[in-house]
N, CA, C and O atoms as a printed pandas DataFrame, in Angstrom:
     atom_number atom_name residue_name chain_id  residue_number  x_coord  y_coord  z_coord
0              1         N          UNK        A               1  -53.899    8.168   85.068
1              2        CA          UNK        A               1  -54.831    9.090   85.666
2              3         C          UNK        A               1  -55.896    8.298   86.432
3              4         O          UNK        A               1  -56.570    7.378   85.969
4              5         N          UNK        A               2  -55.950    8.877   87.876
5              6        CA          UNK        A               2  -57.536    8.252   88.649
6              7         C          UNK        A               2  -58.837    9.165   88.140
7              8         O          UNK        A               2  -58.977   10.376   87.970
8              9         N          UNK        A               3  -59.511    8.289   88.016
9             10        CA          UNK        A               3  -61.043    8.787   88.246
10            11         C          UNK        A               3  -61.480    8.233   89.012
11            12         O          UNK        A               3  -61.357    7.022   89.191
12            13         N          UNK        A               4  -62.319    9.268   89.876
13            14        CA          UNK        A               4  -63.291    8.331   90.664
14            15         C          UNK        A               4  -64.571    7.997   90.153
15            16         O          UNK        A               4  -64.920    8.505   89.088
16            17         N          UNK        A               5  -65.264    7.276   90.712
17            18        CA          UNK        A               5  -66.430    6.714   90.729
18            19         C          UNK        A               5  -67.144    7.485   91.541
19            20         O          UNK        A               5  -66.643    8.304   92.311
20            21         N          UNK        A               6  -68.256    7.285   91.425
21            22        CA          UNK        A               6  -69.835    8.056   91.793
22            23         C          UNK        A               6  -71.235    7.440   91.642
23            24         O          UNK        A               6  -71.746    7.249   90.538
24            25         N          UNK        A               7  -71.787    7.160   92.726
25            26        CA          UNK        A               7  -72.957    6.473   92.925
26            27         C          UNK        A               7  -73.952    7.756   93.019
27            28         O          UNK        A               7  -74.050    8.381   94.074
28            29         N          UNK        A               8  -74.813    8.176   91.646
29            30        CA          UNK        A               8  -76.287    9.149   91.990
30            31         C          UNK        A               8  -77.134    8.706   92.676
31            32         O          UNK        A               8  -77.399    7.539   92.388
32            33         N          UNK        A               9  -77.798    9.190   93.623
33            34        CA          UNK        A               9  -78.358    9.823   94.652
34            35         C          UNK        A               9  -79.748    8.559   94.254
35            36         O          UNK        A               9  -80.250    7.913   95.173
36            37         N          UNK        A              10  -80.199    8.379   92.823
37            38        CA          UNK        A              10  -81.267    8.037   91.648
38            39         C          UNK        A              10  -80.711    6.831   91.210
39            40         O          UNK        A              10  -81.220    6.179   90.298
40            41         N          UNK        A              11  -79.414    6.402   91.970
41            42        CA          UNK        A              11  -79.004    4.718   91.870
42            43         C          UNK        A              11  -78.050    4.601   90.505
43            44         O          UNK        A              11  -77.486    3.546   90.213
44            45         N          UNK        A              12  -77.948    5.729   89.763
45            46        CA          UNK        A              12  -76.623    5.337   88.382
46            47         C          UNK        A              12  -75.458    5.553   88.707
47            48         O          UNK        A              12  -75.162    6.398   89.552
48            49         N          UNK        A              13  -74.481    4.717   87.998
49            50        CA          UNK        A              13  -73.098    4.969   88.532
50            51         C          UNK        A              13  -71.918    5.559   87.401
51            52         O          UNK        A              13  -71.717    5.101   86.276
52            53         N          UNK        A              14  -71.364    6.463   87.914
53            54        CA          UNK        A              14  -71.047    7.591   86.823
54            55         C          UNK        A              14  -69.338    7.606   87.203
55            56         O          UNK        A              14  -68.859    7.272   88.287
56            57         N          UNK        A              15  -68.775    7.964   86.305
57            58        CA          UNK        A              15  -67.092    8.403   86.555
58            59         C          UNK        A              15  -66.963    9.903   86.144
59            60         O          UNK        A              15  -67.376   10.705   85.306
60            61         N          UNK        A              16  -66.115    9.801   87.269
61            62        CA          UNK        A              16  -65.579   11.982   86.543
62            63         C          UNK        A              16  -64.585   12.017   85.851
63            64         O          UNK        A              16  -63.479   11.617   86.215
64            65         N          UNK        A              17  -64.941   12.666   84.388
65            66        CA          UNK        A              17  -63.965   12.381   83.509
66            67         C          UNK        A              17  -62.605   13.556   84.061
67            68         O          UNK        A              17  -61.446   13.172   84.222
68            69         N          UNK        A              18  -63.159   15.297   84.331
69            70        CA          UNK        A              18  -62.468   16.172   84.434
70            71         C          UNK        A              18  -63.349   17.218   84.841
71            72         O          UNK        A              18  -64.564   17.067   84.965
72            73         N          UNK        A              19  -62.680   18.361   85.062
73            74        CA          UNK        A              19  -63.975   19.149   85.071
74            75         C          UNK        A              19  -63.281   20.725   84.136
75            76         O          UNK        A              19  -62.056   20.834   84.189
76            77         N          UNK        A              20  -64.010   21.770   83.397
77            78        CA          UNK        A              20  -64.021   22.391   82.546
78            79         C          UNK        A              20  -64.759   23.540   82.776
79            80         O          UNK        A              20  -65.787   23.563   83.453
80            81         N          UNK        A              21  -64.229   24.543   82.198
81            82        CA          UNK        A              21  -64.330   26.415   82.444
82            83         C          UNK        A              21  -65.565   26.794   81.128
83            84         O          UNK        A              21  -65.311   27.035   79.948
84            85         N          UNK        A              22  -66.721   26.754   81.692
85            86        CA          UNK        A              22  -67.724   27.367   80.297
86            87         C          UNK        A              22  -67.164   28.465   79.924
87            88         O          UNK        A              22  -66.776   29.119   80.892
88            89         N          UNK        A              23  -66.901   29.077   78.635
89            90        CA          UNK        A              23  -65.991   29.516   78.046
90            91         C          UNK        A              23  -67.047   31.189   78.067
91            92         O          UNK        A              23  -66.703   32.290   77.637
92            93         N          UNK        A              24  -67.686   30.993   78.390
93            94        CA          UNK        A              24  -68.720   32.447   78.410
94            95         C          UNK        A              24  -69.026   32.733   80.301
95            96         O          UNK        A              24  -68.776   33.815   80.833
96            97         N          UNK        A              25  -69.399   31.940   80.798
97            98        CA          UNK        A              25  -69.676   32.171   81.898
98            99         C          UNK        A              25  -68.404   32.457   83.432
99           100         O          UNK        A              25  -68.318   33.069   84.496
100          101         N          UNK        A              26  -67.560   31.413   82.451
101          102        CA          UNK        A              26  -66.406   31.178   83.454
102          103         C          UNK        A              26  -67.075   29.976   84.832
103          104         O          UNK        A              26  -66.435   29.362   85.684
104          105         N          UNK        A              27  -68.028   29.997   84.662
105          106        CA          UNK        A              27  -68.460   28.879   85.435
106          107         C          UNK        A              27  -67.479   27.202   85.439
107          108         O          UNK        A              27  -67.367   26.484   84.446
108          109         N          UNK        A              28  -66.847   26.889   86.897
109          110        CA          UNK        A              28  -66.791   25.286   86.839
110          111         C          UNK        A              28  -68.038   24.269   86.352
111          112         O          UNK        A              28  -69.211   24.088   86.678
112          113         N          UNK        A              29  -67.167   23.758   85.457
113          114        CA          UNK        A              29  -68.197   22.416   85.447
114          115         C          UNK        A              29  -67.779   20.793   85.626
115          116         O          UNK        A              29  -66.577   20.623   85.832
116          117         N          UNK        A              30  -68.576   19.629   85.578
117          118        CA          UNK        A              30  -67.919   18.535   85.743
118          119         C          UNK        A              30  -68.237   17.641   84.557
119          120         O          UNK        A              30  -69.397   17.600   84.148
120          121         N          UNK        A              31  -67.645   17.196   84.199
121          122        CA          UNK        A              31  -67.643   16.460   82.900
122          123         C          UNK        A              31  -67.710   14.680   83.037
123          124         O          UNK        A              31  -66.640   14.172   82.700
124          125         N          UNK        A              32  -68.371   14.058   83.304
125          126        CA          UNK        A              32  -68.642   12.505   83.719
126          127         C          UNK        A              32  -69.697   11.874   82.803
127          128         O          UNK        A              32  -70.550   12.486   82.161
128          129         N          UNK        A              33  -69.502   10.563   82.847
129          130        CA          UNK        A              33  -70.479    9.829   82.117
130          131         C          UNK        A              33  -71.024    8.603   82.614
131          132         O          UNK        A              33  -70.556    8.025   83.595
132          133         N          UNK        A              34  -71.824    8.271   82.076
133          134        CA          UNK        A              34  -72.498    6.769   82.651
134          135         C          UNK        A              34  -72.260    5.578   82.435
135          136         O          UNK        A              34  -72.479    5.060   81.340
136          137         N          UNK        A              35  -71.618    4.752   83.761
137          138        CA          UNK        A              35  -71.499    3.383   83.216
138          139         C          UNK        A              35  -71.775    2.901   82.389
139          140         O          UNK        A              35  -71.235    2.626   81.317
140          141         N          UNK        A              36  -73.174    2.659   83.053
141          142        CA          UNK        A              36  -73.820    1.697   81.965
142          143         C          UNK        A              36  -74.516    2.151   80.549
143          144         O          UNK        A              36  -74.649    1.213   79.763
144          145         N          UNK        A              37  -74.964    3.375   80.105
145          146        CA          UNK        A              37  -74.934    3.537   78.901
146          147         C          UNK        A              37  -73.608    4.240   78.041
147          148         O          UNK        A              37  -73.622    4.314   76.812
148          149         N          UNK        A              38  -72.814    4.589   78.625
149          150        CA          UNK        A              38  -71.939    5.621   77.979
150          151         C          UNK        A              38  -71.946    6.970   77.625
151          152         O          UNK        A              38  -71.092    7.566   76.968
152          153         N          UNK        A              39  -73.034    7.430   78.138
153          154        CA          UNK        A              39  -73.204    8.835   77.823
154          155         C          UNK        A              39  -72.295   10.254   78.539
155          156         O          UNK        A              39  -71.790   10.225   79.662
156          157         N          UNK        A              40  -72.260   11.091   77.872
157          158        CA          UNK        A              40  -71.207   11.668   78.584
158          159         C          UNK        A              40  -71.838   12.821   79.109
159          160         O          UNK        A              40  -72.494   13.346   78.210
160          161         N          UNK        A              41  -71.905   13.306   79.945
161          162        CA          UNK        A              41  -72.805   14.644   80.980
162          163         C          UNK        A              41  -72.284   15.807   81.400
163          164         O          UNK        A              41  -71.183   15.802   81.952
164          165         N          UNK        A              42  -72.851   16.752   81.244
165          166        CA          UNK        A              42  -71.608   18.254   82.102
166          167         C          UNK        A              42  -72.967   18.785   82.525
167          168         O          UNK        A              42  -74.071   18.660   81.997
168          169         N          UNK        A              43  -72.439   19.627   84.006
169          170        CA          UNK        A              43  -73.095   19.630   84.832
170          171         C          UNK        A              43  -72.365   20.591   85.438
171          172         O          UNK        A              43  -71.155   20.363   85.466
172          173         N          UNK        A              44  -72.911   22.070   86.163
173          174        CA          UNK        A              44  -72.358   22.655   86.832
174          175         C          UNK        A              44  -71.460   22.132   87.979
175          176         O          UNK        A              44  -72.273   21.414   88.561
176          177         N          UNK        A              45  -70.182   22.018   88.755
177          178        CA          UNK        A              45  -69.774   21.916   89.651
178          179         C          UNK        A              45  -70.544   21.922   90.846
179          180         O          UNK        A              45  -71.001   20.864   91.280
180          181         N          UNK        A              46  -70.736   23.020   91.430
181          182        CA          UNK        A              46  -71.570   23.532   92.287
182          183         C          UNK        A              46  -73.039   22.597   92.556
183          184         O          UNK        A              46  -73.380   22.106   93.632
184          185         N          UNK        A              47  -73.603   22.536   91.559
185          186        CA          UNK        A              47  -74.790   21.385   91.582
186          187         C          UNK        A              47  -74.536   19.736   91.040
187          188         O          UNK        A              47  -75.341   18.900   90.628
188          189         N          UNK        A              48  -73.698   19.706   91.154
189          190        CA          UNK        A              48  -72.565   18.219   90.852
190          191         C          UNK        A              48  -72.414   17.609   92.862
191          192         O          UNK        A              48  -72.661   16.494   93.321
192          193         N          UNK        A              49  -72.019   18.638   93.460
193          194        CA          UNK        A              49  -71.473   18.448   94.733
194          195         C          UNK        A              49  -72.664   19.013   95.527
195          196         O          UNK        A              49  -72.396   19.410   96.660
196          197         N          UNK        A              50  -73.794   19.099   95.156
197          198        CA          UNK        A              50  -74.540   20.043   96.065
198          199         C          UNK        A              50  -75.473   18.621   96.601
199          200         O          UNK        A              50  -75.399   17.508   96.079
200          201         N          UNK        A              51  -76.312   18.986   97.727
201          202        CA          UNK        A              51  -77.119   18.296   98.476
202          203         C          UNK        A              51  -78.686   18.377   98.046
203          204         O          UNK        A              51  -79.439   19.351   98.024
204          205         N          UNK        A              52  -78.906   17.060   97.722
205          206        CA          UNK        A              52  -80.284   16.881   97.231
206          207         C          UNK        A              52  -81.401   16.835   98.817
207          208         O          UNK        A              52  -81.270   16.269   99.902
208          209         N          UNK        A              53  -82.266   17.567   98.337
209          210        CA          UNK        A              53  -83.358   18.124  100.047
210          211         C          UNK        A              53  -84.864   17.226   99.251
211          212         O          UNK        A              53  -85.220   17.929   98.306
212          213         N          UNK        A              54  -85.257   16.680   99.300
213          214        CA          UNK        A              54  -86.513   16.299   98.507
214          215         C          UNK        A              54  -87.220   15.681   99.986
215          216         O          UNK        A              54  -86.624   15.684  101.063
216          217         N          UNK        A              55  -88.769   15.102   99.749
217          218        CA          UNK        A              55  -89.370   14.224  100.971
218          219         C          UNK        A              55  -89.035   12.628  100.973
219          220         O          UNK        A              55  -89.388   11.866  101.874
220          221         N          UNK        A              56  -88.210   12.205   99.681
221          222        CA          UNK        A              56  -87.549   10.732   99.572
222          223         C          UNK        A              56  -86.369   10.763   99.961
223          224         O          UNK        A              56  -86.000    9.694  100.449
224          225         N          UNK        A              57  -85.525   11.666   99.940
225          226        CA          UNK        A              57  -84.584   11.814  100.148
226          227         C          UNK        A              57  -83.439   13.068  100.037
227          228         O          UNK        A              57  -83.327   14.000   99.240
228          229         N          UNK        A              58  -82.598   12.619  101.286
229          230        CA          UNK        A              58  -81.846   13.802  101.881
230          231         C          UNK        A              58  -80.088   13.514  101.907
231          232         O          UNK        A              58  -79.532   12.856  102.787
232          233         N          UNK        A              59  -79.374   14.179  100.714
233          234        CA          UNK        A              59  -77.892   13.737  101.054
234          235         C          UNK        A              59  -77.529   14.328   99.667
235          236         O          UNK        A              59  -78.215   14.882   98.807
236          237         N          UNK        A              60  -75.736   13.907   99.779
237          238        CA          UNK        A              60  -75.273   14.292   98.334
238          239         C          UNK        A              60  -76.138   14.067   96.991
239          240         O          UNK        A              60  -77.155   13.383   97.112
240          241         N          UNK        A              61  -75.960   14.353   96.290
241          242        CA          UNK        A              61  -76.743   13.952   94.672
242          243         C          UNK        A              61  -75.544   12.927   93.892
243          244         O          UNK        A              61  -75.843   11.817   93.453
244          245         N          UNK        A              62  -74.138   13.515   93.809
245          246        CA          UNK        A              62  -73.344   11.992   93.753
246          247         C          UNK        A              62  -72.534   11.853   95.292
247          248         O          UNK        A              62  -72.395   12.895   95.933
248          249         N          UNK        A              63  -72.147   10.904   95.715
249          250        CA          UNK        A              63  -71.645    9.893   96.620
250          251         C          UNK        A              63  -70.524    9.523   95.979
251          252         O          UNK        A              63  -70.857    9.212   94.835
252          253         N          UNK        A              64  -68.904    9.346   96.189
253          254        CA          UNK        A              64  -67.808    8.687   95.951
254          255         C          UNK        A              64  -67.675    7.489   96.172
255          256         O          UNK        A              64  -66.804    7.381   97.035
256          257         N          UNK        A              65  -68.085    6.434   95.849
257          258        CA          UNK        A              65  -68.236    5.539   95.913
258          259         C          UNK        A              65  -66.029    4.843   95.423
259          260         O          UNK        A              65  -65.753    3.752   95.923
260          261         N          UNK        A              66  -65.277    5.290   94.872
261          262        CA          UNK        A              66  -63.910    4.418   94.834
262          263         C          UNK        A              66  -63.718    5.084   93.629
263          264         O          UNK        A              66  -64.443    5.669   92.825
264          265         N          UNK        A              67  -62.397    4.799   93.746
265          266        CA          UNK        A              67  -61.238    5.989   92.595
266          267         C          UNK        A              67  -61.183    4.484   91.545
267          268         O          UNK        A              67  -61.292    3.375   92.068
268          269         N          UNK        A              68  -61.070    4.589   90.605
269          270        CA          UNK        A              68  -60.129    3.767   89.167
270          271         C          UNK        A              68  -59.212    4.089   88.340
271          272         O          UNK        A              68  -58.823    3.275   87.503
C-alpha cells in the first residue's frame, strides 16, 4: 500500500493513513499521523484539503509533498 506524504501548511510532516465514514454523521474523514511524534489525527476531509486564507499565509493546509 502507498501513502502519501504531506507537508502542513505550520511546517509538520504527516502521512495519510486512510480515510473513514463517522459512523453518525456519515461525514468523510482523513485519518494521518505525525512523523515526528507519532500521533495519529482525524480530521474532516473537506478541511484536510481545504485552503488556509490567514494574513501569513495563503494555500493548501496540507501540500503532497511524495507517496511511500
Amino acid at each position: 500500500m502507498k501513502y502519501k506524504v504531506y507537508k502542513h501548511f505550520k511546517g509538520g510532516t504527516y502521512i495519510k493513513l486512510n480515510e473513514a465514514i463517522h459512523t453518525e454523521t456519515n461525514e468523510i474523514m482523513v485519518v494521518y499521523f505525525s512523523v515526528s511524534s507519532g500521533e495519529v489525527f482525524v480530521r474532516p476531509k473537506d478541511m484536510f484539503y481545504d485552503t488556509v486564507d490567514t494574513e501569513k499565509f495563503y494555500g493548501p493546509r496540507f501540500r503532497e509533498i511524495r507517496e511511500k
